[in-house]
N, C-alpha and C positions, 0 to 999 in steps of 0.2 A: 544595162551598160556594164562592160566590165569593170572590177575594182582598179586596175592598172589603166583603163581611161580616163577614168574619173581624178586619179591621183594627177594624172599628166595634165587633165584641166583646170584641177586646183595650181599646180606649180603655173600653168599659165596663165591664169587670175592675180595670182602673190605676186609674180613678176610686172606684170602691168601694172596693178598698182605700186610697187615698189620704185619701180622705175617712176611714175608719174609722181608719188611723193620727193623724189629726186629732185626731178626737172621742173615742176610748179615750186616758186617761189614763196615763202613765207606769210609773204600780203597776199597771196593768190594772182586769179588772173581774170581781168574784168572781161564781159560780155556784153556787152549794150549796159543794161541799167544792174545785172548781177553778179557776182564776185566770187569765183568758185576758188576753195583754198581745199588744200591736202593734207593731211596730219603727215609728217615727214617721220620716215623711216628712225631717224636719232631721237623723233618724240618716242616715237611709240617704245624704243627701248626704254629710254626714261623713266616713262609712266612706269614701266613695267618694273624699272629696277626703283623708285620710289615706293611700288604698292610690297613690295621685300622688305625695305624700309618701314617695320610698322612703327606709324605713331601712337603716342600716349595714349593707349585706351585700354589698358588693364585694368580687370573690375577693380574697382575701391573695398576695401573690409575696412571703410573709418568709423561704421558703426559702430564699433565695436573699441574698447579702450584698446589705448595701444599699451604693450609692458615696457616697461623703462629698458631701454637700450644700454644704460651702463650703472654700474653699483652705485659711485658718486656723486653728487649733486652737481657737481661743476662738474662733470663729465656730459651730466641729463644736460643742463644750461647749455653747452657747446655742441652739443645734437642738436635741442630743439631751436639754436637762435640760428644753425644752419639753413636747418627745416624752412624757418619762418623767413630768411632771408637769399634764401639761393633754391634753385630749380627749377620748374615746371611747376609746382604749386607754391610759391611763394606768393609773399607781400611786399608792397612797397608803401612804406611808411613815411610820416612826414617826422617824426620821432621813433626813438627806440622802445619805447613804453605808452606809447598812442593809447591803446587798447585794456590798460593796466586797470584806470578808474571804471569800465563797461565789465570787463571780468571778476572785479570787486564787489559789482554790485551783484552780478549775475550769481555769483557763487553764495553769495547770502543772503537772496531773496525770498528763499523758503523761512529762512531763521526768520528775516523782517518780514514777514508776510507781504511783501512785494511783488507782482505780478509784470516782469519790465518786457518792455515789448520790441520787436526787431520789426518794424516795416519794408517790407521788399518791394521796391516800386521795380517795374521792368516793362520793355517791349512783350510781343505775342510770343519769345521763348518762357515765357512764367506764366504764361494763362492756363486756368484749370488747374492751378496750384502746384504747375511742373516747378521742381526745383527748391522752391518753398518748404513744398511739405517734405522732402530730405534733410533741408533745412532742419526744420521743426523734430521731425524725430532724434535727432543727434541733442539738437538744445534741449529738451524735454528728458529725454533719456536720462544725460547727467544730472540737468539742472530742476526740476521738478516741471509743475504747470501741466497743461493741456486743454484741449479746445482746436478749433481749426483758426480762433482769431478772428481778426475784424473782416465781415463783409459788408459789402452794400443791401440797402436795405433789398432792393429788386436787382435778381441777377441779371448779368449782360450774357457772360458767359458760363458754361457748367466748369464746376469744381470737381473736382476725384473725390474729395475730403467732405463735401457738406451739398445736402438737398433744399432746394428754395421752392419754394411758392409764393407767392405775392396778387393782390388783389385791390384794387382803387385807382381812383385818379390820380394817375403822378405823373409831372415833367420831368422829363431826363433833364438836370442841366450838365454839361462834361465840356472840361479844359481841354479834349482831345475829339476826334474822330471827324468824320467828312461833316460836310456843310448843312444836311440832313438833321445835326444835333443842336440841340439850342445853348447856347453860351450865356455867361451873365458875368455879373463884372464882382468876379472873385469868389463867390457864393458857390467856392465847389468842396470845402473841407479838406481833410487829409486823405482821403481814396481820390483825389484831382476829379470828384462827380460825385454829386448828387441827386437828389430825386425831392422836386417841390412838393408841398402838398396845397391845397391853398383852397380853406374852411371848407375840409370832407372828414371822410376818414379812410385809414389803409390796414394793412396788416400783411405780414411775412409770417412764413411758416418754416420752422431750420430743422431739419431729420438729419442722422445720422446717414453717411453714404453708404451704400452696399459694394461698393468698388476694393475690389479684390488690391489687397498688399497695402492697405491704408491703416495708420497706426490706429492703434486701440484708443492709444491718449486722446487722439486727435476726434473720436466719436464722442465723446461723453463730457458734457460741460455742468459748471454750477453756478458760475456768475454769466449775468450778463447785463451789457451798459448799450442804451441808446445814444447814440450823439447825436447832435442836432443843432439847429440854430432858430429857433422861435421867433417868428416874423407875424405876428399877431396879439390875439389879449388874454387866449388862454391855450395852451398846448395841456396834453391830454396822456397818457400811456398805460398799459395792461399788458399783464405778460403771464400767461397760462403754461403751467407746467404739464404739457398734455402726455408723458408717460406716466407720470406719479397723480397724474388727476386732481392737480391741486390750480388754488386762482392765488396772484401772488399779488400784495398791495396795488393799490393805483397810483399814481405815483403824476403830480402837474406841476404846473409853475404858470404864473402871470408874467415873469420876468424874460425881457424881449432879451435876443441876441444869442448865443453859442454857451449851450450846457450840456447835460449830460445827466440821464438816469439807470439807476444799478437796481439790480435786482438781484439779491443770492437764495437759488432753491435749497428746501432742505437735502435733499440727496440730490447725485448726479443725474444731467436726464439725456437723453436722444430726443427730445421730440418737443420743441417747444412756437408758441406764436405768440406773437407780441401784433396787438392792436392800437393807432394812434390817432387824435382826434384835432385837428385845429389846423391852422396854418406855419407851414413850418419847413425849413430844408430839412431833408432826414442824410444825414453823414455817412455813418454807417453806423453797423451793432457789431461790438465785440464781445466775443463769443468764446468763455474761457473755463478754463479749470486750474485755477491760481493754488497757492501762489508760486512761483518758478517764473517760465519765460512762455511769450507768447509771441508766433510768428506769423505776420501780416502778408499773406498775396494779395498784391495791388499791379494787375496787369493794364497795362494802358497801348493798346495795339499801336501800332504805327505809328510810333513816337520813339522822337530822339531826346527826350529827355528834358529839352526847353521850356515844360511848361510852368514851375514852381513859382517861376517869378509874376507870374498871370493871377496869382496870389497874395494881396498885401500880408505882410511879416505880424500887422499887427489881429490880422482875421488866420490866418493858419498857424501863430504861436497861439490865439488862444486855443483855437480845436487840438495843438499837441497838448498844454498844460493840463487837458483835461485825462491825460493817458501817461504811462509813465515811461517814454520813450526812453530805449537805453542806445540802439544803433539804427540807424538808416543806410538803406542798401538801395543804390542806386544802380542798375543794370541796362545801360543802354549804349549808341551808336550802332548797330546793327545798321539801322534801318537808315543811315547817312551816309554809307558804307559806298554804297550803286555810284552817289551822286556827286563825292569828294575826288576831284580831278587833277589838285593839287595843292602844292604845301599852304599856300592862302589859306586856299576855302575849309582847310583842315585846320591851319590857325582860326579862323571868323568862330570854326564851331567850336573848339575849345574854350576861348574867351568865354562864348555863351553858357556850356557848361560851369564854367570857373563862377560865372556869375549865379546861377542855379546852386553851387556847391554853397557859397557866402553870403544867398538870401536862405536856405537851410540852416546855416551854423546860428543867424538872427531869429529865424523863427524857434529855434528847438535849440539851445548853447548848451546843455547840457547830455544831450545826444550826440557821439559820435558817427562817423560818415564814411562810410565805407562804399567806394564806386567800382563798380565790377566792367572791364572792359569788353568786347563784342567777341562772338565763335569766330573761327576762320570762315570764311564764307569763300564759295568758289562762282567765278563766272567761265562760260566758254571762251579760251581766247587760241585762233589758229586752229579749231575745232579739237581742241583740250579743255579740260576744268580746270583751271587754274585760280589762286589766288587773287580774289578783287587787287591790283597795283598798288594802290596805294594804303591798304586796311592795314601791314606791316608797321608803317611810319603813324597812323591814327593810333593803335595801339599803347605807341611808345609817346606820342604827346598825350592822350588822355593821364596815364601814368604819371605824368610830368606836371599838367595840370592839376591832377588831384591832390598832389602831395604837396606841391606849391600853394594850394590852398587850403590846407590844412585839414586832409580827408586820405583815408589808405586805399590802396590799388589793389584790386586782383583781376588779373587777364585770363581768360576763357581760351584766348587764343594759346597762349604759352601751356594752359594746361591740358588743350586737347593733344598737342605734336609742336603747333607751329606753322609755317608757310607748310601751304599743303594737305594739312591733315584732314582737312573736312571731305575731301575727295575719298580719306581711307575709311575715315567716320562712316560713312555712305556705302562703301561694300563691307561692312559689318555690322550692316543694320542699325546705329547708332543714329543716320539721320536720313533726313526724307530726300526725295529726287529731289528738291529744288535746290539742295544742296547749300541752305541756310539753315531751317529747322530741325531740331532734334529731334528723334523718335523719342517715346516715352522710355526704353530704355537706356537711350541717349540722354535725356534730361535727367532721370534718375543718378548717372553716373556723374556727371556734371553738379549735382547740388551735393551727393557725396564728396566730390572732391571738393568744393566750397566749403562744404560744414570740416571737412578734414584739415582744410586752410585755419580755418578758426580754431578748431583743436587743438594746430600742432602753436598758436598763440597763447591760447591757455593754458600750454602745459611748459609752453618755456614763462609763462608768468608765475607758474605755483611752484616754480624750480627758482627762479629767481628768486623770488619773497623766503624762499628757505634760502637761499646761499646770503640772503641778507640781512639774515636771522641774527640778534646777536647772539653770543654763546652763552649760559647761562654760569653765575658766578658763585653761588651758591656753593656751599663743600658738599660733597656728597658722604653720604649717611654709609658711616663703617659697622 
């Protein structure tokens, strides 16, 4: 065929359909039982002049310090308290120094040999230690530490950051997942899941991961703590240094209820298994190289969030007391997102949250609480990808709730683009077709900008505490 037919049957392709986008209306047009709709000519320019519109996805460098932006300290202060309170990565706080007493400690945990630990509970965008372990490289970097942090004793799912094995008899029990899992009434510790044992024995095995771009820190541990809760007359534990080929104490108790066993090898190892004997929930093991900070992936699939309070305050404040929580990160509504049809059902789930926030502040009062809002998520509407309708207004109430209960905000959404951006996320490979999940490079970008959220907090905190410096009175020496 000639190239000049071909062009004249394309121009009479584009016209038909042009035209039929025209003339089919917006609802479409029903056929017995199906519903044919058009993408209309005014979208399709749309999309096109939105994907021109690029949103927020330029890579992050927050690894890396940032250099003071102005000579003067009150110049640094009105930068970074812009930073912390206005843009696309901002906070929403319930005070202006929320975060003052966790940076305090944070920064002199190495001096106190303190080991304070961040929890990041979240839906299936944090499993396999997405986001987390960006986390964890920025905390570590400045602030000392290292470890990949508390895991379960038997994995659910693979880690980037750390290799398991595991062997024995054990029940899943978990505050989440389909009806296939077995529940119990509260007996899940601080990962919302445990693993019973009940008069055997088990063991886990924790390697070093060979996953490309995984920090240094995060391979090489020296302490590690059992948690647990001993439901029997004698629990049992061994923990084998198996790079350094060393056997480390044995280490029991007779004494029933929620405790915890440490063990520090003499050098750092990659390769360790810990054996345990008796009847007992196993919590999880953290898995550290103190003292500094340590950063916890606690991924809980298909959850919005609701489960904390399935937890009495006085059975999950003891398993925090036993760790030295300094922030809890809560990362959810995703997955509520489909099903919120209006401003009610968006209030019912907020309440719920609020109540999740202020059975947290009772279990752990000395940890604060930081709640991280949902990505832009897109649905087909009109045969476009558009912004779930209502996720916009969820956003700005979660925000609203958090801070009204005394917990700081940071939105995912605000800091990808906003209405829209997960469609642009998607043609630059940042996220999957389904057009909720993050590719891995997409997740990477997202936990740098979260650690660079907290950043630019610590640095309007160590400019402050100078500008509130009093001046020293002293003569000086002629």
């Amino acid at each position: 065929m000639k190239p000049s037919k071909i062009l004249a049957f394309m121009a009479v392709v584009m016209t038909a359909i042009a035209a039929a986008g025209y003339i089919i209306p917006d609802e479409g047009i029903g056929v017995g039982d199906t519903r044919i709709r058009m993408a209309s000519l005014h979208s399709i320019v749309e999309t096109r002049q939105a994907t021109q519109d690029t949103p927020n996805t330029q890579e992050s460098t927050s690894q890396e310090d940032t250099p003071l932006p102005h000579p003067t300290t009150g110049d640094s202060v009105a930068f970074y308290r812009n930073r912390v309170n206005n843009g696309p990565q901002r906070l929403w706080l319930p005070d202006a120094h929320y975060f003052d007493a966790f940076w305090h400690n944070v920064e002199t945990a190495r001096r106190t040999g303190r080991t304070i630990r961040i929890l990041h509970y979240g839906d299936s965008q944090i499993e396999m230690d997405r986001m987390s372990s960006r986390l964890r490289i920025g905390m570590q970097r400045h602030f000392g530490g290292g470890g990949p942090g508390m895991v379960p004793f038997h994995t659910i799912t693979p880690s980037l950051t750390v290799r398991q094995s595991t062997s024995g008899e054990l029940v899943h029990l978990s505050s989440f997942g389909d009806s296939t899992v077995v529940r119990s009434r509260g007996d899940y510790g601080p990962m919302m899941q445990c693993f019973r044992m009940a008069e055997g024995t088990a063991s886990t095995t924790l390697r070093r991961a060979q996953t490309k771009g995984v920090d240094e820190r995060a391979k090489r541990f020296s302490t590690v703590t059992l948690l647990y809760n001993n439901r029997g007359a004698r629990f049992v534990a061994t923990l084998s240094d198996r790079r350094n080929k060393t056997e480390l104490p044995k280490l029991s108790t007779t004494e029933r209820g929620i405790g915890s066993f440490t063990w520090k090898t003499d050098s750092t190892s990659d390769n360790i298994r810990l054996n345990v004997q008796g009847n007992a929930d196993l919590y999880g093991v953290l898995v550290d190289n103190g003292p500094g900070v340590a950063v916890d992936n606690i991924p809980m699939r298909g959850c919005s969030g609701q489960q904390f309070t399935l937890i009495p305050a006085e059975k999950l404040g003891a398993a925090y007391s036993k760790m030295d929580v300094g922030l809890i990160i809560l990362q959810f509504g995703g997955n509520s997102v489909p099903y919120l049809k209006n401003e009610k059902q968006i209030s019912t789930y907020c309440q719920s949250i609020g109540r999740q926030i202020e059975h947290l502040h009772r279990c752990c009062p000395k940890a604060k609480i930081l709640f991280i809002g949902p990505s832009d998520m897109s649905t087909r509407v009109a045969g476009k990808m558009q912004t779930y309708p209502m996720l916009p207004q969820l956003v700005d109430s979660l925000a609203a709730t958090a801070t009204a209960h005394g917990a700081a905000f940071w939105s995912i959404y605000h800091s990808m683009g906003g209405y829209g951006s997960m469609a642009e996320w998607n043609r630059q490979g940042l996220a999957g077709s389904d057009y909720i999940h993050f590719t891995q490079r997409g997740a990477d970008m997202t936990g740098d900008r979260l650690w660079e959220t907290l950043y630019n907090s610590y640095r309007l905190y160590i400019h402050e505490k100078k500008q509130a410096r009093p001046l020293s009175t002293k003569p000086r020496r002629r």
